[in-house]
Structures are given as C-alpha cells and as structure tokens.
Z-matrix of the N, CA and C atoms (Angstrom, degrees):
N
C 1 1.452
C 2 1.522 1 109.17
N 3 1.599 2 110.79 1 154.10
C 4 1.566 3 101.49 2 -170.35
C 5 1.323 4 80.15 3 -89.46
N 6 1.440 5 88.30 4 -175.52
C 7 1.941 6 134.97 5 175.09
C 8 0.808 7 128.08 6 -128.97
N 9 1.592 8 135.40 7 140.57
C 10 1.293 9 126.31 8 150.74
C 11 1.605 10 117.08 9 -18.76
N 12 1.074 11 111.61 10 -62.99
C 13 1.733 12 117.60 11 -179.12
C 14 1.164 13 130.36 12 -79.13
N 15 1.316 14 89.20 13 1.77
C 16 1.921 15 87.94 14 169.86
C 17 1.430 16 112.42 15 -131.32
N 18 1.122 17 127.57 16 162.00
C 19 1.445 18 119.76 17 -164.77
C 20 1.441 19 110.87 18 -107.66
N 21 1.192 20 124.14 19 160.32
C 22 1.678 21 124.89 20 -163.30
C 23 1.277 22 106.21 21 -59.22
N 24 1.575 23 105.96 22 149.09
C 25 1.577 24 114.24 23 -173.41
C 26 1.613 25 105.06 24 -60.04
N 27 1.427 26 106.40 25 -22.16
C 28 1.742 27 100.29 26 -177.46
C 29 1.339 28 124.19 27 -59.31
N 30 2.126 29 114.24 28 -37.19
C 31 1.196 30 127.65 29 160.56
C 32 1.620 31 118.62 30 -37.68
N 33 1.057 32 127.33 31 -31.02
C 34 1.130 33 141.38 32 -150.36
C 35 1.370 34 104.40 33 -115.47
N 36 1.455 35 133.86 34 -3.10
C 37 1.074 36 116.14 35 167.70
C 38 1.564 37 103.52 36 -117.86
N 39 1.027 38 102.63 37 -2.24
C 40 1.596 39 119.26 38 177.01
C 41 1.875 40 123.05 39 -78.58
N 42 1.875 41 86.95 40 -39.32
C 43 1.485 42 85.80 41 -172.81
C 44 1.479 43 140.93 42 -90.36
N 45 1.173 44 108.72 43 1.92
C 46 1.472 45 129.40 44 158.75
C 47 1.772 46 114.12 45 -57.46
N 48 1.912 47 122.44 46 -48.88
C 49 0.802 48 91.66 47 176.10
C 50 1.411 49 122.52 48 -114.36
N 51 1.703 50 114.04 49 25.64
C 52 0.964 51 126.45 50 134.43
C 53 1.799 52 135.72 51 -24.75
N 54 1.337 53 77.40 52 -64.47
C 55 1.656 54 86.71 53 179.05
C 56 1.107 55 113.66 54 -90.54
N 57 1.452 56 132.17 55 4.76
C 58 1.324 57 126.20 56 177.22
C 59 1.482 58 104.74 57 -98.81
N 60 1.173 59 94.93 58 -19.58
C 61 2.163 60 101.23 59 170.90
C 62 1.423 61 102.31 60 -71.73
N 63 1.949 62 119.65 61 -45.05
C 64 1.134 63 104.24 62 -162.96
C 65 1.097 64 114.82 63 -76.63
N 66 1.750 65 123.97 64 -24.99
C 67 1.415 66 125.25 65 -179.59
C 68 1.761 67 108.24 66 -66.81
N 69 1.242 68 119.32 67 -28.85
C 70 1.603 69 114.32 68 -172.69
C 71 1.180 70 109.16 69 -74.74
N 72 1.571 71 110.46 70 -34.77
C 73 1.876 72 108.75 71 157.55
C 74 1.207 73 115.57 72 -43.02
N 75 1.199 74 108.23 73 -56.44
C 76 1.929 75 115.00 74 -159.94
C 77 1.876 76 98.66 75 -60.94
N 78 1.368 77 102.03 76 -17.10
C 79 1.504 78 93.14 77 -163.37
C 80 1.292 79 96.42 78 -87.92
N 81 1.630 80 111.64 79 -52.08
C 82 1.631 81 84.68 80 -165.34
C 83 1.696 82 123.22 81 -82.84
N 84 1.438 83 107.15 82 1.28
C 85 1.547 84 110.50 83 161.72
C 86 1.606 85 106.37 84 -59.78
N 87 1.426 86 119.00 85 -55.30
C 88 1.433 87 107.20 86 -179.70
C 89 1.771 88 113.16 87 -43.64
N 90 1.636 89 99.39 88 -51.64
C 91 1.780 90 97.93 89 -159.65
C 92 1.605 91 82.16 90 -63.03
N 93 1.041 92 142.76 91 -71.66
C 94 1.878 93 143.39 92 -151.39
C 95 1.541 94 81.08 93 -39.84
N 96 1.415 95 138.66 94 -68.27
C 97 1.663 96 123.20 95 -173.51
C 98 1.428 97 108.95 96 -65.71
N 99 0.573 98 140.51 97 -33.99
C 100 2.059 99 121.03 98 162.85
C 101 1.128 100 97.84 99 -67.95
N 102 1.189 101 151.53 100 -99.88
C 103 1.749 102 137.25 101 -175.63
C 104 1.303 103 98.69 102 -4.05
N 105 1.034 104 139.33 103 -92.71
C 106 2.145 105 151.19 104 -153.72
C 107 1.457 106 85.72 105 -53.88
N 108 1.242 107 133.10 106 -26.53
C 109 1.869 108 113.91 107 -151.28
C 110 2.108 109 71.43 108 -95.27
N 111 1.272 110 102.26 109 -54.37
C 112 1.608 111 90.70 110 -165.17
C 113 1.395 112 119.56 111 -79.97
N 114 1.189 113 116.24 112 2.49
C 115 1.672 114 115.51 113 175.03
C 116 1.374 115 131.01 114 -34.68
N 117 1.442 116 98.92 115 -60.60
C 118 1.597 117 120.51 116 175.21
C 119 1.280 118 118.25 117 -55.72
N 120 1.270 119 111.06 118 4.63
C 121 1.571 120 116.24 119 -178.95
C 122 1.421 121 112.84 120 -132.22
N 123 1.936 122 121.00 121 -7.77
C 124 1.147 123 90.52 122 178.79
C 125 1.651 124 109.44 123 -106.33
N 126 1.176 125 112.27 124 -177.77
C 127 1.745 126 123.00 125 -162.08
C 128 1.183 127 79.81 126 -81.60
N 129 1.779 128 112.64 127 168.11
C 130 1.675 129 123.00 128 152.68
C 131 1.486 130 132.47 129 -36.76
N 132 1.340 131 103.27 130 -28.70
C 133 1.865 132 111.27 131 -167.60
C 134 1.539 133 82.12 132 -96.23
N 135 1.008 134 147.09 133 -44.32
C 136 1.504 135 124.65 134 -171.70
C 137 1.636 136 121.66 135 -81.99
N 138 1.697 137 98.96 136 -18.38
C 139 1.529 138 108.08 137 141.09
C 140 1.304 139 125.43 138 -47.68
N 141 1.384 140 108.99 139 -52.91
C 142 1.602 141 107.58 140 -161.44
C 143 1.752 142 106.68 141 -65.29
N 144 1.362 143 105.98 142 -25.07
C 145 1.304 144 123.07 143 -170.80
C 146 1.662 145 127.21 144 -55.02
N 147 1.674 146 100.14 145 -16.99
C 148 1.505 147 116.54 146 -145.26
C 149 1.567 148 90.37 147 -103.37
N 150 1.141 149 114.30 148 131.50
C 151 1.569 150 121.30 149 168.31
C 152 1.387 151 121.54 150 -60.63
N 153 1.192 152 127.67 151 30.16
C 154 1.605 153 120.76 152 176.11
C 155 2.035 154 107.18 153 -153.11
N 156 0.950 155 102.41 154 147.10
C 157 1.357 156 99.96 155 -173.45
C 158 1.759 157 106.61 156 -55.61
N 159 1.236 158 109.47 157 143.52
C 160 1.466 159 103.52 158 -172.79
C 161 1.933 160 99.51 159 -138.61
N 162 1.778 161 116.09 160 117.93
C 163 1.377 162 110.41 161 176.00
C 164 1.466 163 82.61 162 -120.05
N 165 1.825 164 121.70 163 153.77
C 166 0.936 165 123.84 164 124.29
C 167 1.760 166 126.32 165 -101.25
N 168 1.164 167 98.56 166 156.79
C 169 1.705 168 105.06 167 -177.80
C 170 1.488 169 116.83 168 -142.28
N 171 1.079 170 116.73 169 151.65
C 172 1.593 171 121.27 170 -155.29
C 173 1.540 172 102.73 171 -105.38
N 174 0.670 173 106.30 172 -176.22
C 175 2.258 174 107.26 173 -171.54
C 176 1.398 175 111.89 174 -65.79
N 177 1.682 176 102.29 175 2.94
C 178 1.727 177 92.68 176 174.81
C 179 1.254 178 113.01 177 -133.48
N 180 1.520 179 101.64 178 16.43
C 181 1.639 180 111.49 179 169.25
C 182 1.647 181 105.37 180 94.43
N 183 1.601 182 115.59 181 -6.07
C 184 1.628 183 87.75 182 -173.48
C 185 1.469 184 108.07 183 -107.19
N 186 1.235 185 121.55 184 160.86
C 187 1.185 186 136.31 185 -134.23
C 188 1.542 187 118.43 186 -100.38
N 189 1.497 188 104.73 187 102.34
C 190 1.506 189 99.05 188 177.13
C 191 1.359 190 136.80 189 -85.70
N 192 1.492 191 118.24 190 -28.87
C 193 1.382 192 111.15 191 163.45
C 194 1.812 193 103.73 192 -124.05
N 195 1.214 194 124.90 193 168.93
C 196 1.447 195 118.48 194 178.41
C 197 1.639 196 95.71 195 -162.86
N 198 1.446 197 95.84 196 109.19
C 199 1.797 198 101.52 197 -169.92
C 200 1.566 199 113.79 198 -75.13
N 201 1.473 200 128.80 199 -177.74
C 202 1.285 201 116.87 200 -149.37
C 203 1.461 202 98.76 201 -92.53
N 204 1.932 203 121.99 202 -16.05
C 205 1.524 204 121.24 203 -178.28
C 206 1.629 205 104.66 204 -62.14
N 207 1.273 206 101.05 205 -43.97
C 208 1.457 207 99.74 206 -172.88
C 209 1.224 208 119.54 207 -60.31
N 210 1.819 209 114.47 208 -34.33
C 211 1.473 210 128.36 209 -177.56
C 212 1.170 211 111.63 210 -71.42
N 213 1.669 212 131.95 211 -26.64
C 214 1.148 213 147.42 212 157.22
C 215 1.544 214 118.10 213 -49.56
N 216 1.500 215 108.23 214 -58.22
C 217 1.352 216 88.19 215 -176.65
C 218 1.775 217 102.49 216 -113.40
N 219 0.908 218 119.93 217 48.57
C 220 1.748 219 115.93 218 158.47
C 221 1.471 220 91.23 219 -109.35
N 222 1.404 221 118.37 220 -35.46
C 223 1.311 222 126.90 221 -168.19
C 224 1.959 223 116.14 222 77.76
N 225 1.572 224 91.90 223 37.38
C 226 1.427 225 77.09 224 157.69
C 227 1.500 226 101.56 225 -154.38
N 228 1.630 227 97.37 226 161.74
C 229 1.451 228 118.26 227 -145.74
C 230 2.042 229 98.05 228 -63.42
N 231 1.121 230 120.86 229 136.56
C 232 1.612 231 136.77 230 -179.54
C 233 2.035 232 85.15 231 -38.00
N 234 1.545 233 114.64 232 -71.01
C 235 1.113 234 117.33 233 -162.16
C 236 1.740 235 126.39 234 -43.67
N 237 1.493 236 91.26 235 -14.69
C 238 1.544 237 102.89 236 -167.90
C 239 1.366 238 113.49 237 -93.70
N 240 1.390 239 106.59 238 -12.69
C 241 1.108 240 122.10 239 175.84
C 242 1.890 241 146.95 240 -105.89
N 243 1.036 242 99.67 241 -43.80
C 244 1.484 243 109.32 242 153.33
C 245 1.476 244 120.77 243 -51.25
N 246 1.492 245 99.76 244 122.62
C 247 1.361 246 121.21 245 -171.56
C 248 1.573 247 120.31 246 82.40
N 249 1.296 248 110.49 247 0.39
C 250 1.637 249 103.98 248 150.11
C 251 1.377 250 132.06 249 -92.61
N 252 0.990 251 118.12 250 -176.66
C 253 1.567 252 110.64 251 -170.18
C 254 1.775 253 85.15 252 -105.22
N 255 1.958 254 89.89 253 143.55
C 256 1.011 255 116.88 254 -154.77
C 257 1.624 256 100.09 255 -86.33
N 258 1.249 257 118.58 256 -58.31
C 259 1.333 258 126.70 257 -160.10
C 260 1.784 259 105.91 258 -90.85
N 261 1.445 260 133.91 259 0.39
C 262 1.437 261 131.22 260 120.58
C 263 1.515 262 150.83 261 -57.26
N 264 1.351 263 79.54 262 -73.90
C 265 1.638 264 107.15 263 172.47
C 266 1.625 265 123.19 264 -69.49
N 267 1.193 266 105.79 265 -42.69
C 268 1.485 267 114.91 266 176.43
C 269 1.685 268 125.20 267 -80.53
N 270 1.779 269 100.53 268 -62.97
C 271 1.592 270 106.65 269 -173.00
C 272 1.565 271 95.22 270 -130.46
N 273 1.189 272 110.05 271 72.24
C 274 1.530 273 110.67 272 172.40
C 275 1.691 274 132.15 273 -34.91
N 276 1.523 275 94.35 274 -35.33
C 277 1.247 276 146.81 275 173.14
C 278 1.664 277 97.24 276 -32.64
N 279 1.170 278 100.59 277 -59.37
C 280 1.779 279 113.50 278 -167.05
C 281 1.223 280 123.63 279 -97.84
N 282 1.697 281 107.35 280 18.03
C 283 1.428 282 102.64 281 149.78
C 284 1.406 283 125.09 282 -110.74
N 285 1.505 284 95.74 283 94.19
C 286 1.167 285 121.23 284 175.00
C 287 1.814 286 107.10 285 -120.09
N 288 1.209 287 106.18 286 170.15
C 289 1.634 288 102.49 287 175.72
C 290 1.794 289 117.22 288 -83.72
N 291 1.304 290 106.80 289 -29.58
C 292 1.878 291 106.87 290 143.14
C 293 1.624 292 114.58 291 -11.65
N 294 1.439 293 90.14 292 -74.38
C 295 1.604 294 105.81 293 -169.27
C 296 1.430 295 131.20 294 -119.38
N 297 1.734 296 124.59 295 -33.52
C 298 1.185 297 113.03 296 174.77
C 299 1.807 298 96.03 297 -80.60
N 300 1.371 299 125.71 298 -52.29
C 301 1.615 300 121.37 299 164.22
C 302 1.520 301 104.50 300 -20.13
N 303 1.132 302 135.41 301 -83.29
C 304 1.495 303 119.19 302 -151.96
C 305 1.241 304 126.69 303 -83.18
N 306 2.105 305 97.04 304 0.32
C 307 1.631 306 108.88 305 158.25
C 308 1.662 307 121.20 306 -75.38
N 309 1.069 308 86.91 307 -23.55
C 310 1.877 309 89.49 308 -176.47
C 311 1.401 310 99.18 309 -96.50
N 312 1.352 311 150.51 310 -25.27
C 313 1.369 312 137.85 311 154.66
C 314 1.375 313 127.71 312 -49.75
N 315 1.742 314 98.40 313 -27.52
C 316 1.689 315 96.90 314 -153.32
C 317 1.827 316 89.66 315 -96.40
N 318 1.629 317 109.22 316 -7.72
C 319 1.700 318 120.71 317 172.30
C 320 1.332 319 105.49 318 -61.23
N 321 1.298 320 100.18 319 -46.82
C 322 1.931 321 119.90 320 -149.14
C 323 2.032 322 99.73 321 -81.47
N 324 1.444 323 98.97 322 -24.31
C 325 1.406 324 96.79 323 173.85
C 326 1.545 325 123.10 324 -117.46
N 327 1.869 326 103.52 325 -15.15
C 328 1.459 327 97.98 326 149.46
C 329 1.320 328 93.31 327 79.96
N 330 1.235 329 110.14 328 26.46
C 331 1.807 330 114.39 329 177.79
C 332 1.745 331 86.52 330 -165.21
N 333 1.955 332 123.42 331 140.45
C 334 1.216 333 132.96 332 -165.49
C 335 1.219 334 88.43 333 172.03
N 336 1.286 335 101.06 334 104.75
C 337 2.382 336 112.13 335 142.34
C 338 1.521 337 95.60 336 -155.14
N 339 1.531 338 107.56 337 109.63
C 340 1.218 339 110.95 338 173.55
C 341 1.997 340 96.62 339 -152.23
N 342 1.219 341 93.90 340 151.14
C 343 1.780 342 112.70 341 -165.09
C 344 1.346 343 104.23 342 -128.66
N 345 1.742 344 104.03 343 119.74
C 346 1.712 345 107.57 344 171.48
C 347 0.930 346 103.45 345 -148.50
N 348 1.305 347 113.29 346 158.40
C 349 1.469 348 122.09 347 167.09
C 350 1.604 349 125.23 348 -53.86
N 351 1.212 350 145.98 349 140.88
C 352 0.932 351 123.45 350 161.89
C 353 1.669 352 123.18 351 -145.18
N 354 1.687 353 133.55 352 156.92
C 355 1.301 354 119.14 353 -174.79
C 356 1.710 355 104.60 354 -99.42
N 357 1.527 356 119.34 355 104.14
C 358 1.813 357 103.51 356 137.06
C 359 0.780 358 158.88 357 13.16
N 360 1.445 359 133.86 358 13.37
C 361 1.462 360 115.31 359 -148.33
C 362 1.601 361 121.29 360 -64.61
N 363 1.302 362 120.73 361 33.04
C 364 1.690 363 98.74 362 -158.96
C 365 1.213 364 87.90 363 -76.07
N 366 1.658 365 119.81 364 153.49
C 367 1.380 366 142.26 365 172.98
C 368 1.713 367 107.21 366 -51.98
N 369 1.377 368 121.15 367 -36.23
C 370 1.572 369 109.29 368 -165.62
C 371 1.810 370 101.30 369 -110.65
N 372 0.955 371 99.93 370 9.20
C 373 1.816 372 88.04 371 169.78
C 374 2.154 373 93.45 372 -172.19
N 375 1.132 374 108.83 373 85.57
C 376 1.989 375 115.87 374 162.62
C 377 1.090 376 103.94 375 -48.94
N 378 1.083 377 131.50 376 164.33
C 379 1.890 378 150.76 377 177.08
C 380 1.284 379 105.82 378 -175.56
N 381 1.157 380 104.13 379 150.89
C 382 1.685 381 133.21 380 178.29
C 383 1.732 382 95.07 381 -110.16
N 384 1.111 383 147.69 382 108.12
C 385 0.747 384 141.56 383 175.81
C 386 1.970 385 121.29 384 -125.65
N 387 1.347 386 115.59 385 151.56
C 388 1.529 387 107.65 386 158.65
C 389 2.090 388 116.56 387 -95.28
N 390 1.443 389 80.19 388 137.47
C 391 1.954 390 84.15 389 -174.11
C 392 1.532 391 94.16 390 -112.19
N 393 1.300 392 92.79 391 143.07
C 394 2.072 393 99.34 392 167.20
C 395 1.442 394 78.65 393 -127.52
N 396 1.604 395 116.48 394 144.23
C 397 1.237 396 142.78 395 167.36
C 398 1.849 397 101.87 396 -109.68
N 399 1.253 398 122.25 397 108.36
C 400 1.234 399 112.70 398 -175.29
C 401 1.783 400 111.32 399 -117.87
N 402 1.101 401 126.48 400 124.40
C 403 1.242 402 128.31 401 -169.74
C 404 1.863 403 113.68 402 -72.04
N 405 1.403 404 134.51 403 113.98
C 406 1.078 405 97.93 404 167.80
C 407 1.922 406 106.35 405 -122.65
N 408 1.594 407 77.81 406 140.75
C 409 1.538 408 94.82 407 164.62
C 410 1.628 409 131.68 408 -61.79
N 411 1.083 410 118.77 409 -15.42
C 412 1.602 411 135.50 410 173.78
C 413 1.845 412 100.65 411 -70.57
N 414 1.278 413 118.33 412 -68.55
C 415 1.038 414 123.21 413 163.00
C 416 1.580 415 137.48 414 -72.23
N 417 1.054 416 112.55 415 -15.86
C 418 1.382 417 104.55 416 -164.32
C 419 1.475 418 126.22 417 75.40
N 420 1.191 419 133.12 418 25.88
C 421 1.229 420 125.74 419 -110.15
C 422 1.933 421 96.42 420 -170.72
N 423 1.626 422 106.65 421 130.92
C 424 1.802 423 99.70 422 -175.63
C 425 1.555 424 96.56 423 -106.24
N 426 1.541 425 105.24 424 131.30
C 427 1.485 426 113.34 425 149.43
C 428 1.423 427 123.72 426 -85.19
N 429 1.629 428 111.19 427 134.01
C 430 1.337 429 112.60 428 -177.67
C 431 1.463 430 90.84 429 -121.39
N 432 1.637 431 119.92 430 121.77
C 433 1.092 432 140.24 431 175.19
C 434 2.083 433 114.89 432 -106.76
N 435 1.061 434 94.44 433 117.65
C 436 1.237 435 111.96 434 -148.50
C 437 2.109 436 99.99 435 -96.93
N 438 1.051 437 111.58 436 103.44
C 439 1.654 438 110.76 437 -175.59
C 440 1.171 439 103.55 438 -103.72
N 441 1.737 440 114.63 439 170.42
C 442 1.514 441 114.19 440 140.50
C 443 1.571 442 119.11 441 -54.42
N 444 1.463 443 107.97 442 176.44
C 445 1.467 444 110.35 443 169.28
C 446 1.416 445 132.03 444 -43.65
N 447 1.760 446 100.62 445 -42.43
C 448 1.802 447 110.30 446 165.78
C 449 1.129 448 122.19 447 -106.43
N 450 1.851 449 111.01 448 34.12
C 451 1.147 450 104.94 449 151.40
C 452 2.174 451 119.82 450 104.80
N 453 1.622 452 81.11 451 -25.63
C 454 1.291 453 91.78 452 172.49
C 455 1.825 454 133.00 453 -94.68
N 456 1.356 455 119.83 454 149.21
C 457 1.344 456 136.90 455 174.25
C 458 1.348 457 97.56 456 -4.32
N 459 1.677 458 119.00 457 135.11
C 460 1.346 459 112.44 458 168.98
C 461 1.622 460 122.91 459 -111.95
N 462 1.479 461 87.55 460 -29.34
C 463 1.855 462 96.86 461 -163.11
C 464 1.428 463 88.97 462 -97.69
C-alpha cells in the first residue's frame, strides 16, 4: 500500500527507464559538443565518419564541407554540393527566420548554439529533423549538425 512518503508504485516502475532515456540524452548532447568543438579540425573522411548530418557554411551560407550522412539522406551527391550556397541553391526550404534568420544573426554577432526542430522539405526524401547551428570562432564559419527528430545519431 502507498504512503504519504513514498511515491506510487507506478513511479517506480517508470523510473528506471526514465532515467535511462534521460541519461542517453545527456550523452549524446555531450558527444554532439565534442564533435562542434572538434569539427574545424577534422578532414572530410573523418567527417564522413560521424553519425549525424554535418554542413559547414561560411558567412554567406555557401557550403564548405557537407559529410556523406547528410549526402545520404538529402540525397545528393557531396560533389554537387560544396561550394554552393546552402540556404538557396541547396535547401531553399530553410530560409526561413527559424533558420536562415538565426544564421545571419549568429554571423553578425559571431556567437551561435541554438537547437530546433525542424521540417525538410526536399521533394525526394521529407524529414522531421533536429538542427544545432553552432558558431565557430576558429573558423568563422556555421556548423549545421543534423539529428533525428529527438535529437539522436542518424547515420
């Protein structure tokens, strides 16, 4: 029988994997910040390597590296893409103030880590996806870190 002092047997069958959801969050938010801190340093093949879609883009949006998860699921080839502008030519989709807005603010102030949900629209493959836009100061330069919907490893 419950108690005042103890909490319903339902709590208790709940909170084990409660916290095992919340700790797998906590984890891969940490690894997504070691990835962003080491980005700027790794080559393309250790890009391609990383379980989450990975673009960088330069202060005018066009696109300097674009790893192979992302090329996988936008579905277009890495080669076709680097060095165009990202938020025209590529994902038209994302100029919205959601996302191209808080890319050109987070340029203009040279400081950017912010996480939202966002929808895909490309015509040959939709996604619900989570975006972190991360600013780095080493480069000058925006990371777009590319999740599932809750956030987790994709490729």
């Amino acid at each position: 029988m419950d108690t005042p002092d103890t909490p319903p047997r339902d709590v208790w069958r709940l909170t084990p994997a409660s916290h095992e959801a919340h700790e797998a969050h906590h984890a891969h938010e940490a690894h997504k910040a070691e990835i962003l801190s080491a980005a700027d340093t790794m080559s393309g093949e250790e890009l391609d390597t990383l379980p989450y879609g990975m673009i960088q883009l330069d202060a005018t949006g066009r696109i300097l590296k674009y790893n192979a998860v992302e090329s996988r699921l936008a579905q277009l080839p890495q080669a076709t893409t680097v060095g165009r502008k990202f938020f025209s030519e590529i994902a038209p989709c994302t100029k919205v103030q959601q996302f191209y807005g808080q890319f050109k603010d987070g340029v203009l102030r040279e400081s950017l880590d912010t996480t939202f949900s966002f929808h895909f629209a490309f015509k040959q493959n939709p996604r619900d996806v989570t975006v972190r836009l991360f600013y780095s100061k080493r480069t000058r330069s925006v990371w777009v870190m590319i999740s599932d919907r809750e956030g987790n490893p994709i490729g």
